[in-house]
N, C-alpha and C positions, 0 to 999 in steps of 0.2 A: 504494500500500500504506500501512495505516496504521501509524506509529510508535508503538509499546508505551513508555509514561513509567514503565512499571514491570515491568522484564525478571527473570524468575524464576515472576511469576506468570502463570496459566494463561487465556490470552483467549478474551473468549467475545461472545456476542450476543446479546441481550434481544426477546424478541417479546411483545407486547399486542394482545390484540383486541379492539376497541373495539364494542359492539354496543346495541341501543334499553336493554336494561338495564345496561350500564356506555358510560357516556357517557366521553368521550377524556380529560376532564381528573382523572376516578377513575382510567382504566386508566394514566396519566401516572404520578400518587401513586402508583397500586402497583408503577408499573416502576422508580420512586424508592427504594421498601421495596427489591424485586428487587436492584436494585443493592448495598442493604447488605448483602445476603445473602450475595449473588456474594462481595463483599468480604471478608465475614465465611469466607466458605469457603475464600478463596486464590486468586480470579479478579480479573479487571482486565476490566471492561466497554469493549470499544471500539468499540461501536455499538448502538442502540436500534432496534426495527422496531414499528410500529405501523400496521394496518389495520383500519379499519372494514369492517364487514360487519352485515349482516340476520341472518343465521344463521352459525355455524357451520361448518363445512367438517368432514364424518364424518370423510374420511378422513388430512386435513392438518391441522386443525382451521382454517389460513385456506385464502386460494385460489390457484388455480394460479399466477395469474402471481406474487402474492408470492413462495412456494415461490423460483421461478425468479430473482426477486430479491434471496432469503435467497442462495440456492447462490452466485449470482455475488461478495456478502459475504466471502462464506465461503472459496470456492477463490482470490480475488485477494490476500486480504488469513491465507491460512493459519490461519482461524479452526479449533480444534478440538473447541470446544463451543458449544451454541445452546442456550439456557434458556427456557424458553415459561412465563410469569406465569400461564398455566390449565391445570389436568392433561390427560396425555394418555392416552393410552386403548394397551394394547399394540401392536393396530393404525396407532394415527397415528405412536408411537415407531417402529415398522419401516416405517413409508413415507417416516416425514421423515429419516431415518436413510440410508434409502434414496438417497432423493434428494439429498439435499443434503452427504451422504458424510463426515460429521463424528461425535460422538456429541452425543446431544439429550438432554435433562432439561428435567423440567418442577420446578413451583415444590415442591411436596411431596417430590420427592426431592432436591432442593437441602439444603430445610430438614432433613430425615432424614442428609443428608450430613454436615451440620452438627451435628444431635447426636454424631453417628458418632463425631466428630473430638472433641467437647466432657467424653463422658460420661467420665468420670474413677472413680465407684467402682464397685462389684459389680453393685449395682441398675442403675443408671443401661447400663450397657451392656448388662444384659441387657432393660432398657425398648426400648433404640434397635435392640438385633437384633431384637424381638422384633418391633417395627413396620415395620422394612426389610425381614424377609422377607414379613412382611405385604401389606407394597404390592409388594415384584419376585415373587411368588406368579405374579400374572394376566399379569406384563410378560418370562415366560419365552419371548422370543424372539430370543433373539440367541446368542452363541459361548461360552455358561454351562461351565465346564469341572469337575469337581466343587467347587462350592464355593469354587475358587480362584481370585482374582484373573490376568485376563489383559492388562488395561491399569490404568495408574496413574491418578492426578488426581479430579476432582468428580466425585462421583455413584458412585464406585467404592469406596469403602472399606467396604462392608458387603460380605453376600454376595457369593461372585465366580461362575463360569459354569459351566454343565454339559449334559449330554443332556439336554432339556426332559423327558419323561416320568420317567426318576428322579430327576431334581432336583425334580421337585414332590414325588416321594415323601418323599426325604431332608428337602427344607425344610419339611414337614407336620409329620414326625416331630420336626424339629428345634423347630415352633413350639408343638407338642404338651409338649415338655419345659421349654423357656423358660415358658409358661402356670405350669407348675404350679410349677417355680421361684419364678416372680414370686407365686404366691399363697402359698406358704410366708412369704416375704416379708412379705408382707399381713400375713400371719395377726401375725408381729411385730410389725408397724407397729400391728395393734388393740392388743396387748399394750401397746405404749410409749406409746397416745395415752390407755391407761387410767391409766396412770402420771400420764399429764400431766392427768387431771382433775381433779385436787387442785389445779390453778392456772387462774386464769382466760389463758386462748389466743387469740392475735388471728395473723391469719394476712395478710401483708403480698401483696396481689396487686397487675398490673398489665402494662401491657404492655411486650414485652422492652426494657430500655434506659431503662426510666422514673428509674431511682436506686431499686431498692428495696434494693436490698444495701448501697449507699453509706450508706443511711437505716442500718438494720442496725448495720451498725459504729458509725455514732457514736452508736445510742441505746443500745448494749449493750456499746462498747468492745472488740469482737472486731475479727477481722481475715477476716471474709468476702470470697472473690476479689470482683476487680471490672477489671472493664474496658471502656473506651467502645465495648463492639461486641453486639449483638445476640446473646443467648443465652450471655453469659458465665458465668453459671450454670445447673445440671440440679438439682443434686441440694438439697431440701430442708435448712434448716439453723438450727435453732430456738437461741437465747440468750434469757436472763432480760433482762427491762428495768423499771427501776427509775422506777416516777411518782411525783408530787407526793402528799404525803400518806400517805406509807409504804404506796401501792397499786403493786404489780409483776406483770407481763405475761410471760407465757411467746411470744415472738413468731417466727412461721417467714416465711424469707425462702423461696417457691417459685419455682417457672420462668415466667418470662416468656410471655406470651400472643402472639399476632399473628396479623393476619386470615389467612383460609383457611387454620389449622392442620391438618394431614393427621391425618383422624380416627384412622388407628389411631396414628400419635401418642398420643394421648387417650386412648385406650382403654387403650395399653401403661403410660403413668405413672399407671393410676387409683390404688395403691395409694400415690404421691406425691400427688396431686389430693384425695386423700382426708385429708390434711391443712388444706387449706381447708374441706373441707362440717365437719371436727370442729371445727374453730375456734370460740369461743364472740362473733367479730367481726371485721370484717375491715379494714385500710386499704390504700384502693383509690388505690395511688399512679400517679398523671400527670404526665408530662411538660407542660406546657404552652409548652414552649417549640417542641414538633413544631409542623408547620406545618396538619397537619390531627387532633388530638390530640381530635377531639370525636369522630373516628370513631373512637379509638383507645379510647374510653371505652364507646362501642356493644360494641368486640369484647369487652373485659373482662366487660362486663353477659352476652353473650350465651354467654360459653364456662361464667361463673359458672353459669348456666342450664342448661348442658347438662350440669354436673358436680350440679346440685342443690343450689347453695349463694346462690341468688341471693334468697331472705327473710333472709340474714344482717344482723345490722345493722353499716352502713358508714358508715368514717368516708374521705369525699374526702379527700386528700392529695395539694395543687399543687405538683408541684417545679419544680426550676431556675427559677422566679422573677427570680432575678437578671441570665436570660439574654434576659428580655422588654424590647423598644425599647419598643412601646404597652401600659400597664399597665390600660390603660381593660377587656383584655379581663376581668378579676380580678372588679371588680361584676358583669357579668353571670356569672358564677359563681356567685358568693355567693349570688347571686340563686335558679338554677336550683339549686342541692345546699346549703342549709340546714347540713348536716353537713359541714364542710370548714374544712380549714387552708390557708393558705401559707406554702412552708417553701423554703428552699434546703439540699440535704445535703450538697452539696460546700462552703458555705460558712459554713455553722453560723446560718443565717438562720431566727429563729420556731422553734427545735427545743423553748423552754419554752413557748411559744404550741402546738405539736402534744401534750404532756405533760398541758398543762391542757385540750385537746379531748378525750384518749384519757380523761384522769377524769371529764369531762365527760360521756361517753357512758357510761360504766361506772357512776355515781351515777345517771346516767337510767335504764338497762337492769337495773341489779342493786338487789339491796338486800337486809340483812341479817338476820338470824334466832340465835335462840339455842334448844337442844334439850338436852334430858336423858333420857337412854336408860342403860337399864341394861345392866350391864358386859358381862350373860351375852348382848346381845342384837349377837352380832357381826354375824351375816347382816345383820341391819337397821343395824346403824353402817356397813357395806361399802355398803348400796342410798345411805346419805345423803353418803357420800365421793363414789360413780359422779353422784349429780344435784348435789349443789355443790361448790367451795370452804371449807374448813373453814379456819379462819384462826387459833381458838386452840380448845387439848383441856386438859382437866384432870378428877382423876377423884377424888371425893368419895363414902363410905359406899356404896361399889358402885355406883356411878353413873358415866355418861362425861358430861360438859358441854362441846357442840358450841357453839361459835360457827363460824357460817356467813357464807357470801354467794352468792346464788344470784340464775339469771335470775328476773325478775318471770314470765317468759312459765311459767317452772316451776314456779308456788307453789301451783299448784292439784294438779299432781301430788305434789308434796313435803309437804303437807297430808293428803290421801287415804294415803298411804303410814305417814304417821304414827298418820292415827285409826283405820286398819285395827289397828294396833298398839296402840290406849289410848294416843298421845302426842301430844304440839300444840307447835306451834309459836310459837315468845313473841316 
């Protein structure tokens, strides 16, 4: 039997399946991620399973004799949950359930488990039910009692069990009402991002654990949570930051990324996600001190992509720096991303070097204008607040005198709107 070096929390077993498209040493790293999950949720990994295979297994996802290799794990050693790094399908959760007579989770209800436990305001947990019932919707087969929890630990702090046929009704209805909740929501979130169009927005992404929060604090002197574990923050959380040359940045520290995000995940936070596509630029902070951090920059491009913010313009941001033995990896950096700092946030390393990159790119991307519109012409003062930055107003013989800053990529519309009017742009 194995000895537990950390009694309280909840053991479990990691399975990987290694196949011609993830070769052993990716499915390796991602049982690596796996483990900080587990971690992060309140489990203690005390053994790793990994099989190659050609295909798939429909109904285990691997093959029989593993199966029968997992159970022996499992009943010798009083394991009471088994975690599978690839979703499973309702089906495989009641066979491998079945068999191996523990409870199973796969990698997307881990992560869901862990917002569960994470989300702290109004939004935010009505985001994480909203995506839990989502994904236990099709995986109603097991001991569902209305709604209410029948066992404790991972994988169970969202909806709890009931008669499969009315419990899909109840949780339809229930995700029917969360929907329209969270777009109420929304509809705020437009209200408050129209607020914030009067300052230029840079929107701090990256994947979870990179230091974007750490950053946060010390470029705006708040006190945003932080802690060294995966997904310490949910919920969006925007401060004023003050750059070089009396230029300041409205900046949102969002949630953290990581591969194979569970889409309705994504789906449920879009009206938090939707503070990155409004963003007027982004910095896409990296760990560089992970050990495979190049893929970690693939998933950020790719999730950017799938929210519709991925032509924003980005500024690289390398952190923990100080935490690298070979710095030789750094040039090729500089090399590949043109746009890019090195910084340390825990140590206050290059934080006037990232200052002078973030004006750096705002002097490349923006530039200023001056307009004089008359007093009576509010709708049209309202259209040139919504497309720039106004930085000083003064109002002379019935006149408003707009000093602006606006994106370059907008001057063509912000031109056109003006000589619809009789106005020009100086």
């Amino acid at each position: 039997m194995i000895e537990l070096e950390h009694p309280g929390k909840e053991p479990c077993i990691l399975v990987g399946v290694s196949t011609r498209r993830h070769d052993r040493d990716e499915v390796t790293e991602s049982l690596e991620e796996l483990a900080l999950l587990a971690d992060t949720a309140g489990a203690v990994v005390v053994s790793r399973l990994v099989q190659e295979r050609d295909r798939l297994e429909p109904a285990t996802l691997i093959g029989k004799g593993k199966v029968v290799e997992l159970h022996g794990l499992v009943q010798t050693n009083r394991i009471p949950l088994v975690i599978f790094d690839d979703d499973l399908s309702a089906v495989q959760v009641r066979n491998l359930e079945r068999e191996l007579e523990c409870k199973v989770l796969d990698r997307s209800g881990l992560i869901l488990d862990i917002f569960a436990s994470r989300a702290k305001t109004h939004e935010a947990k009505n985001q994480v039910e909203l995506a839990q019932l989502q994904y236990f919707l099709p995986r109603l087969t097991r001991q569902w009692t209305h709604l209410s929890k029948q066992f404790g630990g991972i994988g169970t702090k969202g909806p709890g069990e009931t008669q499969i046929e009315t419990d899909r009704r109840l949780i339809r209805t229930r995700i029917s009402h969360l929907k329209s909740k969270l777009e109420r929501i929304g509809q705020q979130r437009i209200t408050q991002r129209k607020e914030r169009r009067k300052h230029t927005r840079a929107a701090l992404v990256g994947y979870t654990n990179a230091g974007k929060s750490t950053l946060l604090n010390l470029l705006s002197g708040s006190d945003v949570f932080v802690e060294d574990r995966l997904f310490a923050t949910l919920d969006p959380t925007t401060r004023f930051v003050h750059i070089d040359g009396g230029l300041s940045v409205l900046m949102t520290d969002t949630v953290g990324f990581i591969r194979k995000l569970p889409h309705h995940l994504v789906a449920s936070f879009k009206s938090t996600l939707e503070e990155i596509r409004e963003a007027d630029f982004v910095l896409h902070v990296v760990d560089v001190s992970a050990a495979r951090f190049e893929g970690h920059i693939q998933v950020v491009r790719d999730t950017l992509a799938d929210i519709g913010a991925a032509e924003l313009p980005t500024l690289f941001v390398f952190n923990k720096i100080d935490l690298l033995e070979d710095r030789s990896v750094l040039a090729q950096l500089a090399h590949a991303h043109p746009a890019h700092v090195f910084i340390s946030a825990t140590r206050g390393i290059n934080i006037l070097g990232l200052k002078e990159a973030v004006a750096n790119l705002l002097n490349r991307e923006f530039t200023e204008g001056h307009i004089v519109v008359p007093q009576s012409r509010q709708r049209l003062i309202s259209q040139i607040y919504d497309l720039t930055e106004v930085l000083e107003r003064s109002y002379e013989d019935g006149q408003v005198q707009l000093t602006i800053r606006y994106w370059k990529r907008d001057e063509q519309r912000l031109r056109r709107l003006l000589e619809e009017s009789g106005l020009r742009l100086a």
